[in-house]
N, C-alpha and C positions, 0 to 999 in steps of 0.2 A: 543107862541111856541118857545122854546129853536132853536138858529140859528142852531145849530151841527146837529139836528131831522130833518130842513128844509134842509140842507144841503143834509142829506143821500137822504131823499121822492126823490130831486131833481132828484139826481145820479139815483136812481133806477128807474125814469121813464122815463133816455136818455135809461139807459140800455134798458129797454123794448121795448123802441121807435126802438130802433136802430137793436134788435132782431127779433123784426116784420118785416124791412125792409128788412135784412137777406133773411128771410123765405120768404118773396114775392120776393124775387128774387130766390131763389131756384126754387121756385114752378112754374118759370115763362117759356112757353111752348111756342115753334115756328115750326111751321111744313108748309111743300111749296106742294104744288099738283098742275101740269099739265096735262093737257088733251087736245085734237086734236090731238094726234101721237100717234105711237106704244109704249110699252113700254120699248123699250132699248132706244130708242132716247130719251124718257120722263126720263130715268136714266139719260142717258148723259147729256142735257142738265141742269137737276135739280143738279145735280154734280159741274157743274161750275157757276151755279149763286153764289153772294158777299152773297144775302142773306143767301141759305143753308148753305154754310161755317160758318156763322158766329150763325148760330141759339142757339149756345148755350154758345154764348157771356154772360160776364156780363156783358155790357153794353145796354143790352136788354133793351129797351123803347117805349112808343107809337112813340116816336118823331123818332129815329134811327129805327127802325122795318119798320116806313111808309118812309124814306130815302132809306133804301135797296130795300123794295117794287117795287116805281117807278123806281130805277137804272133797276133793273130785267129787265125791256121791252126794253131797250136799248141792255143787255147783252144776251138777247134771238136772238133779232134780228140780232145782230152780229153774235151769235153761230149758228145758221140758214144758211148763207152764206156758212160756211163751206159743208154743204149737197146739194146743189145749190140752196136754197131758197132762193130768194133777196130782193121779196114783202111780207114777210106774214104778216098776220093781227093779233094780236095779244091783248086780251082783258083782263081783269082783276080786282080780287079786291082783299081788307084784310078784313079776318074779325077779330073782335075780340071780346072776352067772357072771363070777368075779366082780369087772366092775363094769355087768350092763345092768341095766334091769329095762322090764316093760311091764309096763301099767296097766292091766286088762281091764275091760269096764263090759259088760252084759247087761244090754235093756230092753228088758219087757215093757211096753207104750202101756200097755189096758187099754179101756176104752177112753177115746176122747171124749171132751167137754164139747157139746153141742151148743147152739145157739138155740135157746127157746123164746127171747125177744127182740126183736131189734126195733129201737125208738129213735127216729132220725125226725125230727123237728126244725123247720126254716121260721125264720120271723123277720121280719123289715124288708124291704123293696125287693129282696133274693128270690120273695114266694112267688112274684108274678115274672120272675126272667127266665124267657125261655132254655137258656145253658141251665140253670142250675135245676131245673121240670126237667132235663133231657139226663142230666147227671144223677137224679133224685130216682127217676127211671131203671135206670138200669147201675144202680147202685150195688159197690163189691159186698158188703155185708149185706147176709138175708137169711131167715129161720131157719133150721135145720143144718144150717154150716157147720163146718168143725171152729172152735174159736180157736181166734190165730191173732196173738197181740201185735203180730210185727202189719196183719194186714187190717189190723183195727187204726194202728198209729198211719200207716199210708192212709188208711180214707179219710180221715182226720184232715190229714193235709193236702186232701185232694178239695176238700172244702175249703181251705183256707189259699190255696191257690188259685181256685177259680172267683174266689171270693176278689182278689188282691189285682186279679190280672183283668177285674169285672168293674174295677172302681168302687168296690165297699171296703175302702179305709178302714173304718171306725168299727168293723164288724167282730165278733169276739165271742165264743163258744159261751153258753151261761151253766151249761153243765156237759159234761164228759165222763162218764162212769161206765166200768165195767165190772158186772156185779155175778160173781161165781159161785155155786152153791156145787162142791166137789161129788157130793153124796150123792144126788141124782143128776149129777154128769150134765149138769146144765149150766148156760148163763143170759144175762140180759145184759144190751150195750145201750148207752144212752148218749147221744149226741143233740145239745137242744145248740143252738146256731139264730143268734143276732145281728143281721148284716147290716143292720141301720142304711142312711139312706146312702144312693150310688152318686157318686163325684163326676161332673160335667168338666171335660176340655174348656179351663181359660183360654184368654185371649193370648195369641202366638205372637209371641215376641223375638223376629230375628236378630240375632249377632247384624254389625255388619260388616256385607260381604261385595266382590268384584260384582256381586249376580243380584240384582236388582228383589225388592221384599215380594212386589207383585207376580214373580215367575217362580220364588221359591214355593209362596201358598199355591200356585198350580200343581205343584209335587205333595201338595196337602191331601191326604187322602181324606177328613173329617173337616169339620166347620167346629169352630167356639160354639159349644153349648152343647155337644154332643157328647150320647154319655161314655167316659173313658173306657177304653179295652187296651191292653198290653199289645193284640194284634193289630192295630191300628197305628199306635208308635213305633213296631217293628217294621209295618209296611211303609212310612213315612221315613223311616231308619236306612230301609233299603233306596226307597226312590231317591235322598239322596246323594248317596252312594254309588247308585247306577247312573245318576247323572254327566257324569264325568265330568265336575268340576271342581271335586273335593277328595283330598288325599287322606282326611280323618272328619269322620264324621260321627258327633257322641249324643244324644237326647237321652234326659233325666228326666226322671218324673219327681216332681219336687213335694211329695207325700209330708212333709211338713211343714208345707205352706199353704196346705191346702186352704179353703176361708170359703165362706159361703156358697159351701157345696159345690166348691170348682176347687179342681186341681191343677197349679201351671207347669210347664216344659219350660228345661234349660237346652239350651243348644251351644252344641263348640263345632265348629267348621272352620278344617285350614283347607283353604283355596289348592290346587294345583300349580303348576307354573302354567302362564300362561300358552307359553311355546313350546310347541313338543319337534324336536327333530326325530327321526327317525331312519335307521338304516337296516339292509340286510340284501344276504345272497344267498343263491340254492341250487340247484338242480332236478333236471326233472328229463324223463329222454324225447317227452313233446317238445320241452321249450329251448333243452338244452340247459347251459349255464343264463342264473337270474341275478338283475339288479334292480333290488328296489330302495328309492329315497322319495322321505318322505316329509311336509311339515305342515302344523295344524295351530294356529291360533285358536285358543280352546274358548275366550269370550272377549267380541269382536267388541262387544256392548252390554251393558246391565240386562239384556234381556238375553242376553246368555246365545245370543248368536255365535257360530264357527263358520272358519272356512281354514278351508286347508288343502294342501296339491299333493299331488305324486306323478314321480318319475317311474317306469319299469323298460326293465331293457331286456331281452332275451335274445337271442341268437333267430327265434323265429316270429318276434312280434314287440314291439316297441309303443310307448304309451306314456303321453303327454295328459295330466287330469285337472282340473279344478273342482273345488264343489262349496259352493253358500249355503250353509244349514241354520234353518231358523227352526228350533224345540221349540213344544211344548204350543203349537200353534192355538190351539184348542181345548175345548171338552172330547172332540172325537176325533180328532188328527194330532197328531203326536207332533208331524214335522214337516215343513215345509221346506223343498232348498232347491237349487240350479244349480247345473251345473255343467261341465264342455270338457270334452277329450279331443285328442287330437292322436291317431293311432296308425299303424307301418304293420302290415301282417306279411308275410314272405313263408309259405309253406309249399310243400313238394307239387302242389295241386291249385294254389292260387296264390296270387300277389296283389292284396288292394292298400289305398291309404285313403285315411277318410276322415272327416271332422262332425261331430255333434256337439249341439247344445241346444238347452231342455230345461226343463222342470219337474219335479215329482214331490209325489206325499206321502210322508208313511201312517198308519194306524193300523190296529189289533180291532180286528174283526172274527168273533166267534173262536176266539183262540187262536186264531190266526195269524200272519205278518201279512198284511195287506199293505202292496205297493201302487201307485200310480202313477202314469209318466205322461208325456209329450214333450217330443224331444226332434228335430228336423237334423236330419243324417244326409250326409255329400258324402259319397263313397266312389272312389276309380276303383274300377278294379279289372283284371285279366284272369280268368280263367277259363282254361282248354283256349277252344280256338278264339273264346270273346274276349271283347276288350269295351268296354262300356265303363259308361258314365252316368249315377242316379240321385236325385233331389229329391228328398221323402221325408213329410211329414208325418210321422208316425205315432198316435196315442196306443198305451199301451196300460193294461193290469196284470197285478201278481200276486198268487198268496204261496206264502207258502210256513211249513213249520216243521220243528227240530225237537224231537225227543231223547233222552240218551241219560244215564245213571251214572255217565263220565265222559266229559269233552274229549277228553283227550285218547281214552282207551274204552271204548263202548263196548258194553255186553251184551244190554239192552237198549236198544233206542233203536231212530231211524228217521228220517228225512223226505218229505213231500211237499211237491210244490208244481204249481198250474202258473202256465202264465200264456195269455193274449195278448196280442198284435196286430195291429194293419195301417193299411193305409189306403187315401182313393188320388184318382187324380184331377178328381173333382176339388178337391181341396190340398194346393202346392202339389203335389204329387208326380213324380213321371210313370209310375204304374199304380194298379190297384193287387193290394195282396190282403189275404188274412190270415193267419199262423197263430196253432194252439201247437205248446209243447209240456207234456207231461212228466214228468221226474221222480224215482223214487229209490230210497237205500232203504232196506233194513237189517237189521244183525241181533244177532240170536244165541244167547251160548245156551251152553248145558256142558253140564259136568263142572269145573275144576278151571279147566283148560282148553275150553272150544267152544270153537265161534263157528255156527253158519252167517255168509253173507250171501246178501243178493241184493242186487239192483237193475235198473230198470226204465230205460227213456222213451217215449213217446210222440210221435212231430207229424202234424200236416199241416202242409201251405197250399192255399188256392193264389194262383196270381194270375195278373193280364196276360203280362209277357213274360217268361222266366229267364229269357236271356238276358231282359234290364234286372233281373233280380239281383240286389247284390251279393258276392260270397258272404258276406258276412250275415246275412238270412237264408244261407243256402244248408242243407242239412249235410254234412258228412261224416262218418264212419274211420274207425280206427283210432288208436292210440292206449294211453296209461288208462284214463276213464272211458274207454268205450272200449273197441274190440282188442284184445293185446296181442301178441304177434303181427300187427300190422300197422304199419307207420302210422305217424298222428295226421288223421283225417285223409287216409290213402284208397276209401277204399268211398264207392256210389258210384252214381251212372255217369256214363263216360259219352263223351261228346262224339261229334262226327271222328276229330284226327286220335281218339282212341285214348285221348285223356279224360282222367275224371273231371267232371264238370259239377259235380254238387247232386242232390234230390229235395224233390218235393214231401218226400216222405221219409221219418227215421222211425226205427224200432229197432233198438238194440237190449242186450240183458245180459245176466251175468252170475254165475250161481258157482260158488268159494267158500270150500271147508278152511279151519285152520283148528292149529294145534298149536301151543306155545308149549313144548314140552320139556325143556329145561331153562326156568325159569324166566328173563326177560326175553328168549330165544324163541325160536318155533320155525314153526313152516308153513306150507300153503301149496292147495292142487285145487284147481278153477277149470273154468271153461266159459266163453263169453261166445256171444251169436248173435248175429243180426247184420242190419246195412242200413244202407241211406237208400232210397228208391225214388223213383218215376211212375212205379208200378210196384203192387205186392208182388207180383208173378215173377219179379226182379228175384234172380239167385242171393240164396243168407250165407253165410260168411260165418264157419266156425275156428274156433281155435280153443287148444288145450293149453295147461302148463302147470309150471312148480314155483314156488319163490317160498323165502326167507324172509322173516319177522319177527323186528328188533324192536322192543319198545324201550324207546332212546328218550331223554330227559327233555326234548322239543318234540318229542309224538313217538307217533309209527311208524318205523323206517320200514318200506317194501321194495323188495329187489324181488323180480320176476323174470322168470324165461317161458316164453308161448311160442307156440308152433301153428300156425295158420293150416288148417285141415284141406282147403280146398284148392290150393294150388301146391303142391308137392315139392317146385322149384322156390317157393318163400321161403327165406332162410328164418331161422330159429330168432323169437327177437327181445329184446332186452330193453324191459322198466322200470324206474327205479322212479318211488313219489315219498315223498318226508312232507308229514303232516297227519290231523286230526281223521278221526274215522269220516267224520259230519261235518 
């Protein structure tokens, strides 16, 4: 045989030699099961064995596989300690089948290590503060417990956080022991705790900024001198941030600068731009196609005044706005501002144009959004067979408030809000009215995938004369938010020549299951009732229907089809609104 020929066969049979090896190692399979315990603790422990880790070593061997094996009862028994087992029994084998094996492990727990002492000791300014008497209270370690090291080292740090977020700096454990005696299945915990004294908020030093120093301390939730909490710098952290005049906003607590028992705050605030433009369009089957533009000088002056306009166009209402806002007026009024519209409403039932301007305040009363206005409203307007002309001073209040677990896709939450009006003609006025309107949404899931909704409006007006009333205080019925199947604002008491003319009274409502049953998809079957009246004794207005619900990356898209129940010749009618549930 030619050498060059033995040569190759050689070669080509390490090759193969050495490809078979390969592949038995690929193919080479380790897998661990425990059993006596539940199964999160059969997790946990099987987590930290050398074996599991390393199963899919290439260093996989009979020899190294039964090396990790035996370490295993070592490293159980250890991880065991942790839960207060100190004795268990622990059995085992490997098996294996060509090139698998599995690693069995069998644990007996015995009895646990109880707690026979638990010594929790405060010292320095900590013993007389209320948080840590409430925490000391109802403290996780207590006699008779199983001892549990991983919820020994939690409480540990549950002191050393409320310590840190309490302003005791300098506080520091003087002893920490956990003292086991295996044999009678007991142990004692020893936590002694040094809080020395609490650190007081220095004096606040702002960056500076477009916003003047004396409006940002408005947004101070504390004074210099007070004693530091972590909740206090986030709630300061928030205000602001919700300000709207800061695109980054970062506060430090400067823990190693601390000095005679005061701790100071760093601050990094970037400004906004100044000018915000804004645009967008929509649809909706009340308004039809929408145009809104928008623009806001965000501070007019260091005291952090805005003003800003909008444009909105729609096919059935038009809107010219201004508004001067003055933040942060106060200790109990939030905001001061003016402001004037100028507006074109053209709907199947009324056509007015009309000009306001006014003034309002806002503040949070009792949890609440507390509005108040005065504002003098010119409104022409035609509807049915009138055609009038009215000049109304009109002061007005409003509370109102929004809960929800998500803006955007509510499961739970809901929306309530009161709001009063009038006017006399004793004071500017061409009539005397007074109008309470009531409002309310809530939504409700259960299950997975379903939402009950309902909502809910309520309205009565007394006036002089209701013919000078204008449409735009007049109540009417129908559309995407009030009744569906019937045009928007189509439906209340109708005048002498057989047109609707508006009511002094609305009560409408509305009660919608849904199901989002393949994933961002779903559906929806409703039913809405009610009217605008002159009289309760006035005939209600029901409708049924179906729609489809898309939760689309700008909301909730709903498309609906209603059926108007009490006139049989109403055709089937078609809603469609994009936006938030609230």
């Amino acid at each position: 045989m030619p050498i060059t020929l033995a040569i190759s066969q050689f070669l080509a049979l390490c090759c193969l030699l050495f490809s078979l090896t390969i592949q038995a190692q690929e193919e080479a399979r380790l897998s661990v099961e425990i059993t006596g315990v539940e199964n999160t603790m059969a997790e946990t422990l099987r987590n930290g064995l050398t074996i599991e880790r390393h199963k899919n070593s290439e260093r996989i061997s009979q020899r190294y596989v039964e090396k990790l094996h035996d370490a295993g009862f070592d490293e159980l028994t250890t991880m065991l300690t942790v839960y207060g087992f100190y004795e268990p029994t622990i059995t085992g084998e490997l098996q294996q089948s060509e090139n698998t094996w599995i690693a069995f492990y069998a644990i007996e727990l015995g009895e646990p290590v109880l707690l026979k002492n638990v010594d929790i000791q405060l010292s320095g300014e900590a013993q007389s503060d209320p948080a840590f008497t409430e925490l000391m209270a109802d403290f996780t370690l207590q006699p008779e417990q199983q001892l549990n090291h991983q919820e020994y080292e939690s409480a540990k740090k549950a002191i050393l956080r409320l310590a840190a977020s309490r302003g005791y700096f300098d506080g520091e454990f003087t002893k920490t022991l956990v003292e086991v005696i295996p044999e009678d299945k007991s142990a004692s915990i020893y936590l002694y705790y040094k809080s020395g004294p609490r650190y007081l908020f220095d004096e606040i030093h702002f960056p500076e900024t477009v916003i003047g120093e004396h409006l940002l301390s408005k947004l101070q939730p504390f004074d210099a001198g007070d004693p530091y909490t972590d909740a206090n710098v986030l709630a300061f952290r928030s205000s602001l941030s919700n300000s709207g005049y800061f695109d980054v906003v970062s506060i430090r607590t400067k823990r190693d600068e601390r000095h005679d028992g005061k701790v100071p705050l760093e601050f990094e605030l970037k400004e906004k731009p100044k000018h915000l433009y804004t645009a967008g369009v929509g649809y909706g089957t009340d308004t039809g196609a929408r145009l809104a533009l928008g623009w806001e000088n965000r501070y007019v002056n260091d005291r952090g005044h805005r003003i800003n306009a909008d444009a909105r166009l729609s096919q059935v209402e038009n809107s010219l706005s201004a508004d001067y806002v003055m933040p942060f007026w106060s200790e109990t009024i939030n905001t001061v501002g003016f402001n004037t519209e100028y507006k074109q409403v053209d709907t199947d039932t009324s056509e007015s144009e009309s000009f306001a301007i006014g003034s309002y305040y806002k503040r949070q009363r009792w949890s609440w959004d507390e509005t108040g206005s005065l504002k003098v409203l010119q409104e022409d307007f035609d509807v049915s067979d009138d055609s009038e002309s009215a000049l109304l001073l009109i002061p007005g209040v409003s509370w109102s408030r929004t809960w929800a677990d998500n803006t955007l896709y509510t499961r739970h939450g809901g929306r309530l809000s009161l709001a009063l009006s009038g006017a006399s003609e004793a004071v500017l006025s061409d009539i005397t009215f007074g109008q309470v309107v009531l409002r309310g949404k809530y939504i409700r899931a259960f299950g997975e995938n379903s939402r009950i909704i309902t909502r809910a409006a309520i309205g009565a007006t007394e006036v002089s004369d209701f013919e000078q009333l204008p449409s735009s205080l007049r109540f009417f019925a129908g559309g995407d938010n009030s009744i569906r199947g019937y045009d928007y604002q189509s439906l209340g008491p109708e005048g002498d020549d057989g047109e609707v003319e508006g009511g002094r009274y609305l009560a409408v409502g509305s009660l919608e299951y849904e199901n989002m049953f393949l994933g961002d998809w779903g559906g929806a079957i409703f039913t809405d009732f009610g009217n605008a009246y002159n009289s309760f004794s006035d005939p209600i207005e029901y409708s049924v229907g179906i729609g489809v619900r898309w939760r689309s990356p700008v909301g909730l898209i709903r498309v609906d089809l209603a059926k108007g129940l009490s006139d049989s010749d109403e055709p089937i009618g078609l809603h469609i609104v994009i936006g938030p549930d609230l």
